[in-house]
N, C-alpha and C positions, 0 to 999 in steps of 0.2 A: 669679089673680096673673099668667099667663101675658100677660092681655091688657094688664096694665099695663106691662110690659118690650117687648112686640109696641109698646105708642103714642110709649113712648120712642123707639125704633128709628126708627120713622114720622117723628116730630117730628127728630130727628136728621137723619134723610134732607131732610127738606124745607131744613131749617137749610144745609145743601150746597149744593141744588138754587138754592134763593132767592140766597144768596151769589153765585155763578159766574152767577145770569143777570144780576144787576144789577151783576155787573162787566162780563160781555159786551155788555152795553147801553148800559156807560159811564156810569152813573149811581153808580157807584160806582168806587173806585179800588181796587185793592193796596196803596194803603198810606192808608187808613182805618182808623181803628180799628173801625168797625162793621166793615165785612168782616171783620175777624179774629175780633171777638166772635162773629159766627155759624159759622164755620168751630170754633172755640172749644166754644162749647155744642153743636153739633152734635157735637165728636169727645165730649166729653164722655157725652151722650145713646146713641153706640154704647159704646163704655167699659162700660156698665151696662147696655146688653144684651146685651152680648157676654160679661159676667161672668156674668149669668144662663145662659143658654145655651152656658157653656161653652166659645166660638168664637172659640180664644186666635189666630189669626191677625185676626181683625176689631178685637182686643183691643190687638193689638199695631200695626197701622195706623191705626188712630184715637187710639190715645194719639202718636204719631209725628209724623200731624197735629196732634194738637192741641200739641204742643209745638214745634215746627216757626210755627204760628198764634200761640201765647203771645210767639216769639222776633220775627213781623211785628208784633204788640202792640208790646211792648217797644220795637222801633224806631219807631214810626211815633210813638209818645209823646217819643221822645230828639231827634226832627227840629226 
């Protein structure tokens, strides 16, 4: 079970990673809604490993972002 919350985590992380390069490349913007959605599902994907493993600081910045993300959603849909 261990390694099913480990792929989450993985998949999380890449969700970040992917996000912040293709806005640094400028193929994407800050205020898309796919950028948020990944930022989104990526906090999400720590959220659930971080419940698992008990890593209430990991738990608590990724829910942060992800709602922080849910409020650039929010606006990018209100523009």
């Amino acid at each position: 079970m261990n390694t099913f919350f480990e792929t989450l985590g993985w998949i999380g992380s890449f969700c970040f990673i992917f996000s912040y390069y293709m806005l640094i490349q400028k193929k994407w913007k800050s205020t898309q809604p796919i950028y948020h959605w990944y930022n989104i599902v990526g906090s999400i994907l720590f959220v659930v490993n971080g419940t698992h493993y008990s890593a209430w600081a990991i738990i608590f910045i990724n829910f942060a972002w992800g709602c922080i993300a849910c409020y650039g959603l929010y606006m990018s849909y209100m523009k």
